[in-house]
C-alpha positions as CSV (number, residue, x, y, z in Angstrom):
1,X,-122.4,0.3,77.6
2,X,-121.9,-2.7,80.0
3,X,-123.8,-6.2,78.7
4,X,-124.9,-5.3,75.3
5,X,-126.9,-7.5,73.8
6,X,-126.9,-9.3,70.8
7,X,-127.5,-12.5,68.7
8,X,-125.0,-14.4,67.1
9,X,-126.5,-13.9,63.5
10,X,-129.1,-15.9,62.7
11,X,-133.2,-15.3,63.5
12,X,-136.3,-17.6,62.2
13,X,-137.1,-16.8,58.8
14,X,-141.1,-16.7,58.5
15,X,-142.6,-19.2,56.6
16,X,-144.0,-17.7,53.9
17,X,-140.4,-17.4,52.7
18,X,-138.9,-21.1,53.7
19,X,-140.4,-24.1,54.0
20,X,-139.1,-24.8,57.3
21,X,-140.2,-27.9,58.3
22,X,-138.2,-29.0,55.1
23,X,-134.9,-26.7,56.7
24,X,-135.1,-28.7,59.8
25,X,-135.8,-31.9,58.2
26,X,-132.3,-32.2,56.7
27,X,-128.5,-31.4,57.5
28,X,-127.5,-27.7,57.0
29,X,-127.1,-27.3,52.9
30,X,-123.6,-26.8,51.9
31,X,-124.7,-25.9,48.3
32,X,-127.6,-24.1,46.8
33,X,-131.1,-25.3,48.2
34,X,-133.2,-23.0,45.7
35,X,-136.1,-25.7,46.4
36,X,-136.2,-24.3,50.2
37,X,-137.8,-21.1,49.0
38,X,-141.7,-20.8,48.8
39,X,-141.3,-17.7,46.5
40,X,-140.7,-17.7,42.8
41,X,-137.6,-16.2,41.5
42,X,-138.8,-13.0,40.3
43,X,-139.8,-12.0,43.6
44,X,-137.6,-13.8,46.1
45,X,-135.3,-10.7,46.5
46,X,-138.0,-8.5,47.3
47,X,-139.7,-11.0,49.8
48,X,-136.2,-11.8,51.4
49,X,-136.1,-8.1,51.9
50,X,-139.6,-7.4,53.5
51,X,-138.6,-10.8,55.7
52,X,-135.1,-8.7,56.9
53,X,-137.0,-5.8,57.9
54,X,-139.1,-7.9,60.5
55,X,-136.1,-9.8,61.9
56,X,-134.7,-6.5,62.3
57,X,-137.5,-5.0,63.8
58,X,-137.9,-8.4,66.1
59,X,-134.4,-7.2,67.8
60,X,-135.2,-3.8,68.0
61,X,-138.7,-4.6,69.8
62,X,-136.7,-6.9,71.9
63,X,-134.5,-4.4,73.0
64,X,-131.0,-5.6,71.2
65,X,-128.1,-3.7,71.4
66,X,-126.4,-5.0,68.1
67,X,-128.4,-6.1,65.6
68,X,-128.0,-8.3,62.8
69,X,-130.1,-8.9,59.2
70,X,-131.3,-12.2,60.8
71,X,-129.1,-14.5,57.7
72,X,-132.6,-14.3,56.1
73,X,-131.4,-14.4,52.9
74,X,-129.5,-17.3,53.1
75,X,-130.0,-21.0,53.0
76,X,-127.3,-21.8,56.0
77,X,-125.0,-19.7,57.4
78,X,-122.2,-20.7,54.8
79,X,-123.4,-22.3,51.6
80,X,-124.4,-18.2,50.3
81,X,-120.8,-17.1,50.3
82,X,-118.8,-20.4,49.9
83,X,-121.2,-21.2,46.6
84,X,-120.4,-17.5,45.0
85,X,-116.6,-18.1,44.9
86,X,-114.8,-19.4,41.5
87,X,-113.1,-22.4,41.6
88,X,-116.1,-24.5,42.4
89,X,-118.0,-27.0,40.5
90,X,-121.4,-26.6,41.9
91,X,-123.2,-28.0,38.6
92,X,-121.2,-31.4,39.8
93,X,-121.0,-31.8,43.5
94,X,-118.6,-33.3,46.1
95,X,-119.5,-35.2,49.5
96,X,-117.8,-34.7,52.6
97,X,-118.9,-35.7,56.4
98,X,-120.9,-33.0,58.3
99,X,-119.7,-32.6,61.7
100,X,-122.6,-35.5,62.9
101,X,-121.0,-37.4,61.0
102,X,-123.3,-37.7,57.9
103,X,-122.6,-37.5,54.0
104,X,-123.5,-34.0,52.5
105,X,-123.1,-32.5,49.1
106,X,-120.6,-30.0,49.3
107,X,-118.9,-28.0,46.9
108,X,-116.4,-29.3,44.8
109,X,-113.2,-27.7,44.4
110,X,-112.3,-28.0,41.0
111,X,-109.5,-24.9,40.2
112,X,-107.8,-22.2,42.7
113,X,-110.5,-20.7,45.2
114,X,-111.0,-17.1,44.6
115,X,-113.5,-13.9,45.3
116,X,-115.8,-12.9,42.3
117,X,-117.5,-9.9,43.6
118,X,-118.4,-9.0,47.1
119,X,-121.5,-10.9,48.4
120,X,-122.5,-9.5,51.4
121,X,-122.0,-6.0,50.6
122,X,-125.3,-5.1,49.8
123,X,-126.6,-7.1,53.3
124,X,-125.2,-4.5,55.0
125,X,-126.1,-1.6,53.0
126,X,-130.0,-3.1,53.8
127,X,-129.3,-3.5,57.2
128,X,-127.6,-0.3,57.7
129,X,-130.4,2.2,56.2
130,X,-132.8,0.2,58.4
131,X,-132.1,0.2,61.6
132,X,-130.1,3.6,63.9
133,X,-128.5,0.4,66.1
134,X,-124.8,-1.1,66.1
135,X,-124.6,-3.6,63.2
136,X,-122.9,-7.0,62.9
137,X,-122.7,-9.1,59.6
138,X,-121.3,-13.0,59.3
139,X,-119.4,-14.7,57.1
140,X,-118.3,-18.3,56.8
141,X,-114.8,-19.2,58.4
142,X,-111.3,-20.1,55.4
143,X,-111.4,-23.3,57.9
144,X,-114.9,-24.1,57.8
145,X,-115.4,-24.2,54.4
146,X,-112.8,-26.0,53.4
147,X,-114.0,-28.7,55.6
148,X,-117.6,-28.2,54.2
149,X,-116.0,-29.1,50.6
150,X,-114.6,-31.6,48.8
151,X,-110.7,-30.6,47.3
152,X,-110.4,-32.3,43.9
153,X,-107.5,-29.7,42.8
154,X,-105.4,-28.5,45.8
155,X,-102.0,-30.2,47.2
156,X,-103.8,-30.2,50.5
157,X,-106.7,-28.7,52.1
158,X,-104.6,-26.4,54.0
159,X,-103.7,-24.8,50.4
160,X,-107.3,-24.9,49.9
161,X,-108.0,-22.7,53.6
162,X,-105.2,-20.4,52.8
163,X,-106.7,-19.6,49.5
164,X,-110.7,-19.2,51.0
165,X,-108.7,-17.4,54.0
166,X,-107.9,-14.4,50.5
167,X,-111.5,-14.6,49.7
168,X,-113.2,-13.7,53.1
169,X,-110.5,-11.1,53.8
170,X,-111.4,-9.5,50.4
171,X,-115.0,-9.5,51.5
172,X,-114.6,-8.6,55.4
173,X,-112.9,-5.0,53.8
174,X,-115.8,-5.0,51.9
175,X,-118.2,-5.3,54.7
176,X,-116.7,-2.8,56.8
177,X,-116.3,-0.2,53.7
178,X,-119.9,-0.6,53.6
179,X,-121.0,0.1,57.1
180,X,-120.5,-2.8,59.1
181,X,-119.6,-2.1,62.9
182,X,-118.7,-5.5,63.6
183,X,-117.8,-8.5,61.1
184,X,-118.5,-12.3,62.5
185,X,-116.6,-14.9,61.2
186,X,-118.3,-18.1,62.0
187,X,-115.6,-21.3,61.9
188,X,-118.1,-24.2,64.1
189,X,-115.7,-26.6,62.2
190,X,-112.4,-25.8,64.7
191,X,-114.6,-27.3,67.6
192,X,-115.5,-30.1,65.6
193,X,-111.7,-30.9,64.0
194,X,-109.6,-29.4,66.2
195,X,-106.9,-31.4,65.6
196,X,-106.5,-30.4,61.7
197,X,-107.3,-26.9,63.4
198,X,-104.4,-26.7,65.2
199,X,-102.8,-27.8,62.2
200,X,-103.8,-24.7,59.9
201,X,-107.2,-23.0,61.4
202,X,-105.9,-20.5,63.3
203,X,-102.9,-20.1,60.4
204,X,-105.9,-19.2,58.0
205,X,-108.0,-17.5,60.2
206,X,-105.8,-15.1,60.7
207,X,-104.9,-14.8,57.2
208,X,-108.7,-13.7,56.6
209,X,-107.9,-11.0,59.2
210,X,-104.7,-9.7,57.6
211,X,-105.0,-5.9,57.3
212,X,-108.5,-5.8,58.9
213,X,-109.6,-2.6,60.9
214,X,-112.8,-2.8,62.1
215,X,-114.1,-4.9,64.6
216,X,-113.7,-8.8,64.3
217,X,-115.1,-11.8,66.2
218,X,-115.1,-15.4,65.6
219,X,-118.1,-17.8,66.4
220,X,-117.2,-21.2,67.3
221,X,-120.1,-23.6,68.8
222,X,-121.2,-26.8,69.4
223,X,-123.6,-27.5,66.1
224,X,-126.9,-26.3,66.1
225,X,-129.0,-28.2,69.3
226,X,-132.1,-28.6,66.2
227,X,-129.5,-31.2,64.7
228,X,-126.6,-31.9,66.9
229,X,-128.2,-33.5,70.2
230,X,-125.2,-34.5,72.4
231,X,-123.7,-31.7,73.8
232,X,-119.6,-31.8,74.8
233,X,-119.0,-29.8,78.6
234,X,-116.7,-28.5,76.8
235,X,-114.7,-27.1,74.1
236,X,-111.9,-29.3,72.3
237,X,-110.8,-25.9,70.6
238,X,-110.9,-22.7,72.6
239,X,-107.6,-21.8,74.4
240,X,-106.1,-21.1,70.6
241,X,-108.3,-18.7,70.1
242,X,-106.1,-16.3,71.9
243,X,-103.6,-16.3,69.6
244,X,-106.5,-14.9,67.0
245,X,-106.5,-11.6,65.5
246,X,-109.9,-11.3,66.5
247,X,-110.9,-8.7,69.5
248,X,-114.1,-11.1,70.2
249,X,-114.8,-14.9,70.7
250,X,-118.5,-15.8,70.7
251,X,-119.2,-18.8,72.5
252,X,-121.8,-20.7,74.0
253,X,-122.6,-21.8,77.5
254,X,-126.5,-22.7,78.2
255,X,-126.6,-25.9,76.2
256,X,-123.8,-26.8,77.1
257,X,-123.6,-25.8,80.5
258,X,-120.2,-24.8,80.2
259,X,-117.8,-24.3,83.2
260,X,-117.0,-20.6,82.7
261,X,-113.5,-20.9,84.1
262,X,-112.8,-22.2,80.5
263,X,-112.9,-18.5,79.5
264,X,-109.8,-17.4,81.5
265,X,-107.5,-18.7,78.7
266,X,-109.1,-16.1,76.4
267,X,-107.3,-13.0,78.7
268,X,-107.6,-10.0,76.6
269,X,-110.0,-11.1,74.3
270,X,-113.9,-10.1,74.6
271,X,-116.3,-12.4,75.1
272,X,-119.7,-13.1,73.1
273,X,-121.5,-15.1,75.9
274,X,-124.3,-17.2,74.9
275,X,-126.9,-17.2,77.5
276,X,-130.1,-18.5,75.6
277,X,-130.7,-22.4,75.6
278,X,-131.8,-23.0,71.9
279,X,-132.5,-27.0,72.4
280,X,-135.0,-26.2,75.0
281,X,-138.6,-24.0,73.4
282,X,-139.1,-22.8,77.1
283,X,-138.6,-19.2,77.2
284,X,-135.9,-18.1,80.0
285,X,-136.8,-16.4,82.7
286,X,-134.7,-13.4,83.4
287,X,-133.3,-14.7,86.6
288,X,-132.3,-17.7,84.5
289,X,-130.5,-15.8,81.4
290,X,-128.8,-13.5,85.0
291,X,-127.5,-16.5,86.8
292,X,-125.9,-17.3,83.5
293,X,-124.2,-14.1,83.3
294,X,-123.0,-14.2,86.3
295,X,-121.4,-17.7,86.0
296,X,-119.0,-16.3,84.0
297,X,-118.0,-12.8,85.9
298,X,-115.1,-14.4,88.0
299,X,-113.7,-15.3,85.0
300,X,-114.1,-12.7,82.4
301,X,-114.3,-8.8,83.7
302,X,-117.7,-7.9,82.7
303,X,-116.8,-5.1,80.7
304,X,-115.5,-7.6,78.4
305,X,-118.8,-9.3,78.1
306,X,-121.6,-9.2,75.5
307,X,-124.8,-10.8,76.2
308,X,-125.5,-13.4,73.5
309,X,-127.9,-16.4,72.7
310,X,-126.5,-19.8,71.9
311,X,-126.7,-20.1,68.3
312,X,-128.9,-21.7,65.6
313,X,-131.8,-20.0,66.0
314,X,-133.1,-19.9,62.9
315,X,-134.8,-23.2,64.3
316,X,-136.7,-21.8,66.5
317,X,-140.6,-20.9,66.3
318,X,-140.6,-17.0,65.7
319,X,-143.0,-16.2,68.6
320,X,-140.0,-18.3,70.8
321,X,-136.8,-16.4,69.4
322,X,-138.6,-13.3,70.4
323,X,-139.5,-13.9,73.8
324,X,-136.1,-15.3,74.5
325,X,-134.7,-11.9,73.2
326,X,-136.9,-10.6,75.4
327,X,-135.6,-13.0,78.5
328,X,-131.8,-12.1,76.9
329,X,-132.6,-8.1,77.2
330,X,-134.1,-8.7,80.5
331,X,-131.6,-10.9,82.2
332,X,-128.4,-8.5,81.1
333,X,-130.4,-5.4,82.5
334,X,-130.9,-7.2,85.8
335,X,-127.0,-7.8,85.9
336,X,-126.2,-4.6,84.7
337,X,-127.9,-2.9,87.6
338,X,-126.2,-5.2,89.9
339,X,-123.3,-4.1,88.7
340,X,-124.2,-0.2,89.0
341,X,-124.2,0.0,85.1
């Protein structure tokens, strides 16, 4: 169809689950934050499911196209996968900058980087007995996380990239062997370094795509607005992105305000537009989330558009993320019609 709609992975987790006003007191964990859960052990898997089905149902409702499990189940969107690889010393952890700019414990890198056992596998087993609708599952960028660690054992942390690059492309088969539609890889880090980026991100990116199939995109943003204030007008790394073996790049524009024109060195590629201002708890009007779209149709053909929010919204107050799904649903159907779709 033209416009689906869709999120870019994350939705609020209730708080019965997560303490969130402890979440959004502190910079995205990079390793385990087991004290973030309000539910004991023995039942945290069983809550964490019961919290998927209503993030799941919260995009149906809303009228979603694709629909993701929400990344209830996980503390940030990276520190689940990058903690469950060997090679990591997470009983001793490293420091390295976030991209604000602030110490974080990270992992440590203590021996070569390397896949266990799948991790996300059973995700999308959940997600896909539960809903009839398109899926989409993420997993944390080769780049990403080794910039979210620190490399006590590697020659280099391209070395390092190259080697998580073997991990996530074990797991992305896994993922779509077990019903994924479409596999996200989120890498916010190539906006934020682009320099060492252009070094070896897109070299290990699309190392994690080597042999891959199914339907890839890759997520790049500006931070998440809850943490990262000061918003660039735009992107330092973007262009590159063409030479990816990804069929779709998910951006953002409504924080940002991006110029759309930006998008016209991403020929061929489809587009994940983010339409939903996530630093702002006003819910978008249709109109708004449709003059949004329609920023960036001189630039991209519309049939290579899907309708997005902005991303982080795991921040967000529940009862907000749902009515700007709503606003999101409404805004693409108002283009859509426009457009005789």
């Amino acid at each position: 169809m033209l416009l689906p709609t869709t999120l870019v992975g994350s939705y609020p987790q209730p708080d019965w689950l997560i303490d969130r006003q402890k979440l959004a007191g502190r910079f995205p964990p990079r390793v385990r934050a087991k004290e973030l859960w309000r539910i004991p052990e023995a039942y945290l898997a069983e809550a964490q499911n019961d919290a998927t089905l209503l993030a799941i149902r919260a995009q149906e409702d809303a009228g979603l196209d694709i629909v993701t499990d929400g990344e209830i189940r996980r503390e940030s969107y990276s520190n689940r996968f990058a903690t469950a690889l060997e090679g990591v010393d997470l009983d001793n952890p490293g420091t390295a900058l976030d991209r604000s700019g602030h110490p974080n414990p990270v992992p440590r890198i203590v021996g070569r980087i390397r896949r266990r056992h799948a991790v996300e596998t059973d995700d999308v087993r959940f997600l896909r007995a539960h809903t009839t609708r398109r899926i989409k599952i993420t997993v944390p960028g080769p780049f990403t996380m080794s910039q979210q660690a620190q490399n006590d054992f590697y020659a280099s942390d391209e070395e390092a990239a190259m080697d998580y690059a073997v991990a996530v492309n074990e797991e992305i088969r896994d993922l779509f062997a077990a019903g994924a539609d479409v596999v996200q890889i989120d890498e916010p880090y190539m906006q934020a370094r682009p320099e060492k980026a252009r070094q070896y991100g897109l070299k290990a990116l699309n190392q994690a795509l080597d042999g891959v199939s199914g339907t890839t995109c890759v997520h790049i943003c500006f931070g998440y607005a809850a943490i990262i204030h000061e918003r660039p007008s735009g992107y330092s790394f973007l262009g590159e992105l063409a030479g990816c073996r990804c069929a779709q790049v998910s951006i953002e524009t409504a924080q940002s305000q991006l110029d759309c024109q930006a998008l016209e060195a991403l020929s061929g590629k489809q587009i994940l537009l983010g339409v939903i201002d996530l630093s702002d708890m006003t819910v978008e009007s249709p109109e708004t989330v449709a003059a949004r779209i329609r920023r960036a149709l001189p630039h991209v053909p519309a049939e290579q558009i899907l309708v997005s929010t902005d991303c982080g919204m795991k921040y967000l107050p529940r009862d907000v993320a749902f009515a700007k799904l709503q606003a999101l649903v409404a805004g693409a159907a108002l283009v859509r019609r426009e457009l005789g779709g």
